[in-house]
FITORTI-267801 format. One line per field, with one value per atom (N, C-alpha, C): atom name; residue number from 1; x negated, z, y negated; residue in three letters. Coordinates in steps of 0.2 Angstrom, whole numbers, plus 2048, in hexadecimal, padded with zeros to 3 digits. Each point is the difference from the previous one (the first is absolute). Layout:
drenza <- (CA/...)
kedren <- (NUM/...)
east <- (X/...)
up <- (Z/...)
north <- (Y/...)
lumfi <- (ALA/...)
This chain:
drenza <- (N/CA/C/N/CA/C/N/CA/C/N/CA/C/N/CA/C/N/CA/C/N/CA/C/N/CA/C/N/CA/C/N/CA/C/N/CA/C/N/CA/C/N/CA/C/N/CA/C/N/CA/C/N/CA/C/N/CA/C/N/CA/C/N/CA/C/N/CA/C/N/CA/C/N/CA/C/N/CA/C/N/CA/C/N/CA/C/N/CA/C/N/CA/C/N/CA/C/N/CA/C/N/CA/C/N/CA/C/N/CA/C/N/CA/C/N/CA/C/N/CA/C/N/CA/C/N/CA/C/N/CA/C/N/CA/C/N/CA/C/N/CA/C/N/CA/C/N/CA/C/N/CA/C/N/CA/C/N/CA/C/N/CA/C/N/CA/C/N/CA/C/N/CA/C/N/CA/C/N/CA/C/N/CA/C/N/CA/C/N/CA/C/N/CA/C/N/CA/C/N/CA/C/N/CA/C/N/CA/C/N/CA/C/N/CA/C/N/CA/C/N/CA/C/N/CA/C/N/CA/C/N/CA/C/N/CA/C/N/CA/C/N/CA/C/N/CA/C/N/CA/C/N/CA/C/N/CA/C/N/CA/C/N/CA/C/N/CA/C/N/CA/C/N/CA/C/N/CA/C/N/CA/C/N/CA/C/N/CA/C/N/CA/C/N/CA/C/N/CA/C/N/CA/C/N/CA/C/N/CA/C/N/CA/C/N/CA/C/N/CA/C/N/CA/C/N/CA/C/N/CA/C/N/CA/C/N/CA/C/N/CA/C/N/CA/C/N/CA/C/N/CA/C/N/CA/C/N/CA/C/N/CA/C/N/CA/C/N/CA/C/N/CA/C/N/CA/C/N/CA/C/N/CA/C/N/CA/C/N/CA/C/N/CA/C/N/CA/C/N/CA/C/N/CA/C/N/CA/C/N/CA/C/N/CA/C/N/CA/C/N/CA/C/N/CA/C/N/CA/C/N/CA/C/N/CA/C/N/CA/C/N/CA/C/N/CA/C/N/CA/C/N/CA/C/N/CA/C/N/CA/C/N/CA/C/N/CA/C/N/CA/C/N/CA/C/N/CA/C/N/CA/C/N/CA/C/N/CA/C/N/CA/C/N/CA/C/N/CA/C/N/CA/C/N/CA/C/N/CA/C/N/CA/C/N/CA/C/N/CA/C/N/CA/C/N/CA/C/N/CA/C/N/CA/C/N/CA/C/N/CA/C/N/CA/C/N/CA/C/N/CA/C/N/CA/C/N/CA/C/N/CA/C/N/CA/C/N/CA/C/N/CA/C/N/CA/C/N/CA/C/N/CA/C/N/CA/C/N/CA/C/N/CA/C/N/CA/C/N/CA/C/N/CA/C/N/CA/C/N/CA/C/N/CA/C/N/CA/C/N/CA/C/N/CA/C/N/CA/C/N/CA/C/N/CA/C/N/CA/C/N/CA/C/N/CA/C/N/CA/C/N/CA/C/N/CA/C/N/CA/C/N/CA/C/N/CA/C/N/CA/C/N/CA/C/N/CA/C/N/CA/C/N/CA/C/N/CA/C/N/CA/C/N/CA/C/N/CA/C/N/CA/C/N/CA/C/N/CA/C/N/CA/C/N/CA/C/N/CA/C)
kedren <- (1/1/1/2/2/2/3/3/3/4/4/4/5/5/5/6/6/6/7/7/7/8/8/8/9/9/9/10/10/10/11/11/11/12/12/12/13/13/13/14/14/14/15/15/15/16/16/16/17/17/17/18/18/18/19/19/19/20/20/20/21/21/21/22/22/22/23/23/23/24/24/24/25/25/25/26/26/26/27/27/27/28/28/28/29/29/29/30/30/30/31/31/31/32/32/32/33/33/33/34/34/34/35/35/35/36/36/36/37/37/37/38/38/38/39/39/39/40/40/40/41/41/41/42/42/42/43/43/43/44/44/44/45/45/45/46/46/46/47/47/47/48/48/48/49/49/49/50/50/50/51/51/51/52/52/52/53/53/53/54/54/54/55/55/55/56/56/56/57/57/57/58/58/58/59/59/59/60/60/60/61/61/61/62/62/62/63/63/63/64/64/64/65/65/65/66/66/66/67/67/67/68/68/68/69/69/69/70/70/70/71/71/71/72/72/72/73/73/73/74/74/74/75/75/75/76/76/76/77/77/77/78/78/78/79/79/79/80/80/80/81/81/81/82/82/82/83/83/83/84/84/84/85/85/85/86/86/86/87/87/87/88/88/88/89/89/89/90/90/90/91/91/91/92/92/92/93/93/93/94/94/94/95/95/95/96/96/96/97/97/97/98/98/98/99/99/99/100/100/100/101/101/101/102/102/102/103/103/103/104/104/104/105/105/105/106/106/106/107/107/107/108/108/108/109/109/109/110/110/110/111/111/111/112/112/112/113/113/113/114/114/114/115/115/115/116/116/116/117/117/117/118/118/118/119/119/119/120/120/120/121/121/121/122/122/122/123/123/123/124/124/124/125/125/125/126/126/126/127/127/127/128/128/128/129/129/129/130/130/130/131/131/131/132/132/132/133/133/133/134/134/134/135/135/135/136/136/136/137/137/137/138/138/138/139/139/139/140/140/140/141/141/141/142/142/142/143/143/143/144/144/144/145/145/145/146/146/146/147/147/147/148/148/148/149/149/149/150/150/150/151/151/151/152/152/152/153/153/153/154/154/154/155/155/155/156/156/156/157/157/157/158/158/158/159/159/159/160/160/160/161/161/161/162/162/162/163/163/163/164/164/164/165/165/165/166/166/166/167/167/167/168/168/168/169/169/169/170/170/170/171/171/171/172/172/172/173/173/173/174/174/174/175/175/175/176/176/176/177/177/177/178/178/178/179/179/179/180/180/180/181/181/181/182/182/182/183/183/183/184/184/184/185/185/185/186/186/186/187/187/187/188/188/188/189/189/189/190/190/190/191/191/191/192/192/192/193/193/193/194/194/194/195/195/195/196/196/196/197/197/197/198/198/198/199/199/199/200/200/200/201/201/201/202/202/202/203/203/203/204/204/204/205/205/205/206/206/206)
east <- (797/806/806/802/804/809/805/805/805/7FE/801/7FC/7FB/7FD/802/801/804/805/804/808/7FE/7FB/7FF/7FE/7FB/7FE/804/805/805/805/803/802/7FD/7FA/7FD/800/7FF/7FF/809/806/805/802/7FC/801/7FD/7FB/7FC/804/803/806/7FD/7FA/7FC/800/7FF/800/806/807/806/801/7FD/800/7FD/7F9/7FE/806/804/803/805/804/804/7FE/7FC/7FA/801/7FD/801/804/807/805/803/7FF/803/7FB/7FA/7FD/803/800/803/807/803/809/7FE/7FB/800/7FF/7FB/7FF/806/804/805/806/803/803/7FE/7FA/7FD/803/7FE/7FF/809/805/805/804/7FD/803/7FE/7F9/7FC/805/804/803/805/805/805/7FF/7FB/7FD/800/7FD/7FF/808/803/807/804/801/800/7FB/7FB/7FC/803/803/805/806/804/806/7FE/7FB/800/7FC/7FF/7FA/807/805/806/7FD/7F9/7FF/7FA/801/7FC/7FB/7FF/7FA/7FC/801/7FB/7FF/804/7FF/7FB/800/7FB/7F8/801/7FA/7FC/803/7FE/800/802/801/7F5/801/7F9/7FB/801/7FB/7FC/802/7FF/7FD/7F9/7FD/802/801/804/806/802/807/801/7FA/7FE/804/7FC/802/805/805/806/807/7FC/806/800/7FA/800/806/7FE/801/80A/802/806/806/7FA/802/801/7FC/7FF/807/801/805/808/7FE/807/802/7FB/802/803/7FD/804/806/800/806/806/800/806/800/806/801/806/803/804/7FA/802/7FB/800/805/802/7FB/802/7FB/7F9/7FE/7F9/7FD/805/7FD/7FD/807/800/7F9/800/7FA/7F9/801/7F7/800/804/7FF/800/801/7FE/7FA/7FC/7FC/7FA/802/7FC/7FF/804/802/7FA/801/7FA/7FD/7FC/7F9/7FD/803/7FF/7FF/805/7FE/7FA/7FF/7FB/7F9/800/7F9/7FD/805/7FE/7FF/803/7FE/7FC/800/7F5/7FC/800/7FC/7FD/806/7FF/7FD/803/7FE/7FC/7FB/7F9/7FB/803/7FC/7FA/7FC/7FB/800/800/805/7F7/803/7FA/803/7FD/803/7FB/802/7FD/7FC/7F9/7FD/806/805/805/801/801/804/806/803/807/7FD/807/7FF/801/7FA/801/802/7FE/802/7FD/806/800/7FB/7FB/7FE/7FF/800/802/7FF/801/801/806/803/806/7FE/806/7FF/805/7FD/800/803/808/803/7FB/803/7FE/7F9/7FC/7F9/7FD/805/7FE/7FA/7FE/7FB/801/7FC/800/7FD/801/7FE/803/7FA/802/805/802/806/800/800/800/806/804/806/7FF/7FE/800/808/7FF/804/802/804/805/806/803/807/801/7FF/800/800/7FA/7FE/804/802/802/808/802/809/7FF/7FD/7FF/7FF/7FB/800/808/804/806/807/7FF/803/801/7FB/7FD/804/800/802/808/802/808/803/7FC/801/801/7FC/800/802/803/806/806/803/807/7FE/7F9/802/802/7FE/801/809/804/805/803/7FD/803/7FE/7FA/7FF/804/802/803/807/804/807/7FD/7FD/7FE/800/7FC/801/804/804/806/806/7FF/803/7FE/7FB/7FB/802/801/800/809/804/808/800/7FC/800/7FC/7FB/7FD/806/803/807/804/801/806/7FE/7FA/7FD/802/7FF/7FF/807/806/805/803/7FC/803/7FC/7FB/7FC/7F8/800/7FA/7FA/7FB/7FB/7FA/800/7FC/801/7FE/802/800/807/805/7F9/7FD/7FB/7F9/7FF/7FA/805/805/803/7FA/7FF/7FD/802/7FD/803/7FC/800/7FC/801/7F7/801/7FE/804/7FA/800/7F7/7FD/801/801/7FF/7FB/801/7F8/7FE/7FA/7FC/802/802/805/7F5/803/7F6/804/7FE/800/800/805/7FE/7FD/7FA/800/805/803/803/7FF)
up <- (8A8/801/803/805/804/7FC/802/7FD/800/806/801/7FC/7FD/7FD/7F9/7FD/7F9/801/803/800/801/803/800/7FA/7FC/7F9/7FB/800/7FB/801/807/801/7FD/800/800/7F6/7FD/7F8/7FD/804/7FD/802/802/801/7F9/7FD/7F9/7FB/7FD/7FA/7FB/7FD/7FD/800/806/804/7FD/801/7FF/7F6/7FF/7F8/7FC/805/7FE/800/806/800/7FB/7FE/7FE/7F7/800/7F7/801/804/801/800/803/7FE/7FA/7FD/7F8/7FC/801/7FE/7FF/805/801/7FF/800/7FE/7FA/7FA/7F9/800/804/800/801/807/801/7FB/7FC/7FD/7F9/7FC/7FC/801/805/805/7FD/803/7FF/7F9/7FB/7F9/7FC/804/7FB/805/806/800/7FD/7FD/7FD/7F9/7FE/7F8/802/805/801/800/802/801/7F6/7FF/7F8/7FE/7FF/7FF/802/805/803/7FB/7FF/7FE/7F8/7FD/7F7/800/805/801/802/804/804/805/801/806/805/806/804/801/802/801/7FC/7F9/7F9/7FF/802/800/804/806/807/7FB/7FE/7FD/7FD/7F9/7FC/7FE/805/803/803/804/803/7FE/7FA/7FE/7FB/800/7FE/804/802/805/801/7FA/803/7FD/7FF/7FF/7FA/7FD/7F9/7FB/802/7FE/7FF/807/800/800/7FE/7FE/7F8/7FC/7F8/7FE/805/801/7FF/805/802/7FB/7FB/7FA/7FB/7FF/7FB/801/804/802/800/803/7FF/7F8/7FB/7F9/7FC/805/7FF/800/808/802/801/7FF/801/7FB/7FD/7F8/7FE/807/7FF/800/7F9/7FF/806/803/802/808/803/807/7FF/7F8/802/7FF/7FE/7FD/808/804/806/807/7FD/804/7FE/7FA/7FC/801/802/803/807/804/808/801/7FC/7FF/7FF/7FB/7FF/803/803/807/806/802/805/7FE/7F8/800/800/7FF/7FF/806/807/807/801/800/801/7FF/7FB/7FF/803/805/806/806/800/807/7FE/7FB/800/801/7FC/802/808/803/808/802/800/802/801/7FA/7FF/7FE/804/7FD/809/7FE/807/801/805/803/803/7FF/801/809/804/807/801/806/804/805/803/806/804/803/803/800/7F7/800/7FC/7FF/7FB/7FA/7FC/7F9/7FF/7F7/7FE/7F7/7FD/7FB/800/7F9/7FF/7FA/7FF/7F9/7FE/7F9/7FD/7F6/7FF/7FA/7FB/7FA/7FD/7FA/7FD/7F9/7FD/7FB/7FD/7F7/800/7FA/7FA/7FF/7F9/800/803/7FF/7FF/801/804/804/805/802/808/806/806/802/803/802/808/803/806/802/806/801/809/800/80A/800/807/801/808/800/804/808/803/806/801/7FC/800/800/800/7FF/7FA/7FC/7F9/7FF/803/801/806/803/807/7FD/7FB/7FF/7F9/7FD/7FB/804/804/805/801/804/805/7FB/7F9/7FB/7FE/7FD/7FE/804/809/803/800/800/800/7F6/7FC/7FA/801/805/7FF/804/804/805/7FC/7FC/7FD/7FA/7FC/7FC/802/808/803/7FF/802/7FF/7FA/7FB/7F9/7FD/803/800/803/805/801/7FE/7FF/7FC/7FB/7FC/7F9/800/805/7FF/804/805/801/7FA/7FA/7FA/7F9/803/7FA/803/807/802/7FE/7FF/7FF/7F9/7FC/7F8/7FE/802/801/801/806/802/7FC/7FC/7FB/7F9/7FE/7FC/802/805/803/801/7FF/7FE/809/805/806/804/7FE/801/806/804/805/7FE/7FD/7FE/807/803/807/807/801/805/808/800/809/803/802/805/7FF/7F9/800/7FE/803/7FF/802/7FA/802/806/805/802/800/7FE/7FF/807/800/807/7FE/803/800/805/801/806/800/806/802/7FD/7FE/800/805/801/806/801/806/802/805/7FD/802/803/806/7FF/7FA/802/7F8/804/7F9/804/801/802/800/800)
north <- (7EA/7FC/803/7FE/804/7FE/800/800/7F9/800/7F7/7FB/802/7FA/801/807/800/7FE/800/7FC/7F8/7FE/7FA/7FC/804/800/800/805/800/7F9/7FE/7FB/7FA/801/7F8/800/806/7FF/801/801/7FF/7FA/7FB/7F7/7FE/802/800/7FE/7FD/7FF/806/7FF/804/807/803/805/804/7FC/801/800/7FD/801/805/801/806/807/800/805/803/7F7/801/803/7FC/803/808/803/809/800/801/800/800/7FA/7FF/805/802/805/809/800/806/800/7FB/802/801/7FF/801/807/803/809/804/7FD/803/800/7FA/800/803/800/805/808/800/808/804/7F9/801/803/7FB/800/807/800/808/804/801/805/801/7FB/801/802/7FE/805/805/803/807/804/7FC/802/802/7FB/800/807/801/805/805/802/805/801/7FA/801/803/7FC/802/807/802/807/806/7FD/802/807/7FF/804/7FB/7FF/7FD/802/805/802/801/801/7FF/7FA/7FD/7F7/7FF/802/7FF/803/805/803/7FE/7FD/7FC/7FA/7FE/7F7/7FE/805/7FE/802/807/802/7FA/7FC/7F9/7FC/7FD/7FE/7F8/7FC/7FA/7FC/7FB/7FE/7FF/7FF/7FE/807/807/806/803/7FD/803/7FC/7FA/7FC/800/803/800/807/804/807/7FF/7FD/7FF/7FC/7FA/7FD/804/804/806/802/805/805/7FB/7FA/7FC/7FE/802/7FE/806/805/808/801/7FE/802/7FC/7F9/7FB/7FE/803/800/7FA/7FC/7FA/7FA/7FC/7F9/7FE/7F9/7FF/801/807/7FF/803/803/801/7F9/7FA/7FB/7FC/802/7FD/801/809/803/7FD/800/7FB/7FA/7FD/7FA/7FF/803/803/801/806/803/7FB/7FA/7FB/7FB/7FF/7FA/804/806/803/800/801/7FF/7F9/7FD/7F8/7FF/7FF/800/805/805/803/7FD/7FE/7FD/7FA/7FE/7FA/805/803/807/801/805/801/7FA/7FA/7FD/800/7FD/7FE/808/806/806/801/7FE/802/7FA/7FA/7F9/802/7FC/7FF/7F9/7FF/7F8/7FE/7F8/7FC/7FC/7FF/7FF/7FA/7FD/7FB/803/7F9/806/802/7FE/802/806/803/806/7FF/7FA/7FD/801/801/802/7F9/802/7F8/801/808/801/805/801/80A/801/804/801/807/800/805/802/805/7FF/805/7FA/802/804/801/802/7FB/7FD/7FA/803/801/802/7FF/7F8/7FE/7FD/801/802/808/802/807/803/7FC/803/7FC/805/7FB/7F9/7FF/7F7/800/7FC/7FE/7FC/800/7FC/7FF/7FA/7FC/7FE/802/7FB/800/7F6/800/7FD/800/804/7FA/7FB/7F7/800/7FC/802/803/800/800/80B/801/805/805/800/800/801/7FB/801/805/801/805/809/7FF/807/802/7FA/801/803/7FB/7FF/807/804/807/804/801/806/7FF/7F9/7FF/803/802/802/808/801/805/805/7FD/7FE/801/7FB/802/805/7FF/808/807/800/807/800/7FA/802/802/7FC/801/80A/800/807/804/801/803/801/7FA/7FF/804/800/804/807/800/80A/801/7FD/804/801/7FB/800/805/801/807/805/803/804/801/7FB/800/802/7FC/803/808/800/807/807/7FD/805/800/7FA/801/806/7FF/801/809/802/808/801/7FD/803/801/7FD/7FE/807/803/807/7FA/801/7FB/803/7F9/803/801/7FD/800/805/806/805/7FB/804/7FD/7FE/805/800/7FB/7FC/7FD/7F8/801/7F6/7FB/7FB/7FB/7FA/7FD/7FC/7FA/7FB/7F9/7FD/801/7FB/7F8/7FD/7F8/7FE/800/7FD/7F9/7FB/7FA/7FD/7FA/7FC/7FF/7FE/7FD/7FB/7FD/7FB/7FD/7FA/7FD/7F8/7FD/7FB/7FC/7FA/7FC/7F7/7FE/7F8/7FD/7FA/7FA/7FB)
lumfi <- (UNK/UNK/UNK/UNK/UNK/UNK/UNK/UNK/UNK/UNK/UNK/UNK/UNK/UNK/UNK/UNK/UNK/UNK/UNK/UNK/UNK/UNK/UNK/UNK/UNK/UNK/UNK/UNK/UNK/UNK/UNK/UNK/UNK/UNK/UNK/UNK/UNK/UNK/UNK/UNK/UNK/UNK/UNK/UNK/UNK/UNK/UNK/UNK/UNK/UNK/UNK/UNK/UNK/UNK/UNK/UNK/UNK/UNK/UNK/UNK/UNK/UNK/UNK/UNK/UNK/UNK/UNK/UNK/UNK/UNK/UNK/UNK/UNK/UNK/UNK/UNK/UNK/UNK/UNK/UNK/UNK/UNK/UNK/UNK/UNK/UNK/UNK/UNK/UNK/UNK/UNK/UNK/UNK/UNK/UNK/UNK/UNK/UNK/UNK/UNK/UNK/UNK/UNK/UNK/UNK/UNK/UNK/UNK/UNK/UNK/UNK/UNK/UNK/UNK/UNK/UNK/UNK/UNK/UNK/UNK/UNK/UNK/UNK/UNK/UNK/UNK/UNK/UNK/UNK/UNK/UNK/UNK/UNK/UNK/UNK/UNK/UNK/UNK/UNK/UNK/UNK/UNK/UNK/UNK/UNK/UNK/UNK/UNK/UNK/UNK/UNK/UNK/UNK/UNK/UNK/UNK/UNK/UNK/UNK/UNK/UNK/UNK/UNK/UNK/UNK/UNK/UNK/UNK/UNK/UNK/UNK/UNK/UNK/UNK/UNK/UNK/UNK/UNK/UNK/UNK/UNK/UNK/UNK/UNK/UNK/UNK/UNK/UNK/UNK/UNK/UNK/UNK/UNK/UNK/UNK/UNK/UNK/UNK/UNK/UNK/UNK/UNK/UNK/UNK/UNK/UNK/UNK/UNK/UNK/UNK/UNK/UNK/UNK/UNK/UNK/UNK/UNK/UNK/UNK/UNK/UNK/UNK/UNK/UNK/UNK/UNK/UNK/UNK/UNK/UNK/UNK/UNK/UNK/UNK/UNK/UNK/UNK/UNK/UNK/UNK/UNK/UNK/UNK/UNK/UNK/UNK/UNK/UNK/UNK/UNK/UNK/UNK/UNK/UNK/UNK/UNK/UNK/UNK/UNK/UNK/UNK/UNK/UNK/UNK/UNK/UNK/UNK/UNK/UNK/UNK/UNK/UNK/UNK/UNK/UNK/UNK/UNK/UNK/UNK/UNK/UNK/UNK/UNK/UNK/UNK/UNK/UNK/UNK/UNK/UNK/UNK/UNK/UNK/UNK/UNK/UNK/UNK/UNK/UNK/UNK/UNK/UNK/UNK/UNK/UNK/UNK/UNK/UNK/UNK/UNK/UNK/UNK/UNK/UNK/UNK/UNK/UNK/UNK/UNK/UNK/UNK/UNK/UNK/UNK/UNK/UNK/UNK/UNK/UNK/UNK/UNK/UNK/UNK/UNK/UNK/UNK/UNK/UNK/UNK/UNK/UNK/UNK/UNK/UNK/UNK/UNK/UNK/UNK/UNK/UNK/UNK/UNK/UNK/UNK/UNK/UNK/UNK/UNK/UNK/UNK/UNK/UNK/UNK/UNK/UNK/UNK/UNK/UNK/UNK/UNK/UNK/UNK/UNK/UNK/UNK/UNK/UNK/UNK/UNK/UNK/UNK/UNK/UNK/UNK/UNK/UNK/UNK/UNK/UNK/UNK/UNK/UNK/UNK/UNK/UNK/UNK/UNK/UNK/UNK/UNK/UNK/UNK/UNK/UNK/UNK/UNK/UNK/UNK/UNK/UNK/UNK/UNK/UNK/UNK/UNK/UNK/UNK/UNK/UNK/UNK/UNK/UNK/UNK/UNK/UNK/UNK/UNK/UNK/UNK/UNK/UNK/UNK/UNK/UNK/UNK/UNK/UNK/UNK/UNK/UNK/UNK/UNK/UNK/UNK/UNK/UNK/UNK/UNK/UNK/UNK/UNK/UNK/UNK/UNK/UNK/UNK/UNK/UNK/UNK/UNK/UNK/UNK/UNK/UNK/UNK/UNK/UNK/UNK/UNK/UNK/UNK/UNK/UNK/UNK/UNK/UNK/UNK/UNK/UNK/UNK/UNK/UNK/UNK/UNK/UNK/UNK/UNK/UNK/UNK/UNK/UNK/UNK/UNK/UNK/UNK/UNK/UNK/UNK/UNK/UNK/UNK/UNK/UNK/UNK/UNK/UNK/UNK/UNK/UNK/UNK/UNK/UNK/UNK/UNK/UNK/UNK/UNK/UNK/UNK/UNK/UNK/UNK/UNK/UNK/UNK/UNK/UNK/UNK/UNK/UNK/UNK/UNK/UNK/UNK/UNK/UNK/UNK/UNK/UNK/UNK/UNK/UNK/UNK/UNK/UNK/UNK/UNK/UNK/UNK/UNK/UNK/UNK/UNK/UNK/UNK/UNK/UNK/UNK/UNK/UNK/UNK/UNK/UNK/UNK/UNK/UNK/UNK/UNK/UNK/UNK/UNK/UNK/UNK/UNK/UNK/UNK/UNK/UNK/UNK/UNK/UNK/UNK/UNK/UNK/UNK/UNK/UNK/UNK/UNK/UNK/UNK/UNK/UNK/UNK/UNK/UNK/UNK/UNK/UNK/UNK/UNK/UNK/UNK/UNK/UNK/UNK/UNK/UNK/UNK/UNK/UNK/UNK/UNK/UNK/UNK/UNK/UNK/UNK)
């Protein structure tokens, strides 16, 4: 297939309405990754400020192979070290809000999607861990609106908790300093700088 018949082809499936839905579905997938991606770095940052060296934070941040590990890790240390009620109340409830989003990101993460012969997704499936039973059980969500505003809903969550993150440790890192009598716990040379990346900006239907 030479190159004029792929641009022809690609022309002809973004007339698709479907085609275009599909896309925007990725999309909304991936902004969940991305914004996840996000929040775990600012914990990493907190882990820096309560550790007051960054690079021992780097070390023992990942020596922890997934988020599960080093966000227990990070609770721990935050009931150590942040001896005002008040903001460790405020970190526990943060803390708690990311884990709560997170377990709609893993699902989709790692769900195996049911497609049409097309190729369009039709639904996610997967499985939970199911509290008050305690034990897993399956779970299908399929791709309606219903399903679809729950996806979009989740990465816009997790979207403004980035911000509420970051207002927060820039405030622990203020109390931290107070705490050290005005003495800087974090060396000149390994300043954190938080980045946040864009969402994926996807087509939307109309």
């Amino acid at each position: 297939m030479d190159v004029s018949e792929r641009i022809a082809r690609t022309l002809e499936r973004a007339k698709d309405p479907h085609a275009l839905d599909t896309v925007t579905l990725y999309g909304d997938i991936g902004n969940l990754i991305v914004q996840y991606a996000n929040n775990e770095s600012v914990f990493l940052r907190m882990l820096g400020s309560l550790i007051g060296d960054a690079a021992t934070a780097d070390v023992v941040f990942f020596a922890h192979k997934n988020t599960q590990g080093r966000l227990d890790l990070l609770a721990t240390l935050a009931v150590e070290k942040i001896t005002e009620p008040a903001l460790l109340k405020e970190f526990q409830d943060l803390h708690r809000h990311f884990k709560n989003l997170g377990k709609t990101r893993n699902f989709y993460a790692h769900a195996r999607y049911e497609m049409t012969a097309k190729g369009g997704p039709v639904a996610a499936i997967g499985v939970i861990f199911d509290n008050q039973s305690n034990q897993f059980r399956d779970k299908k969500v399929k791709f309606d609106r219903a399903g679809r505003h729950e996806l979009a809903q989740c990465g816009t969550k997790f979207k403004e908790l980035n911000s509420r993150l970051i207002e927060f440790a820039q405030r622990l890192d203020d109390w931290l300093l107070a705490q050290t009598e005005g003495q800087p716990r974090l060396p000149a040379s390994r300043q954190y700088q938080i980045m946040i990346r864009p969402s994926p900006r996807t087509p939307r239907r109309r």
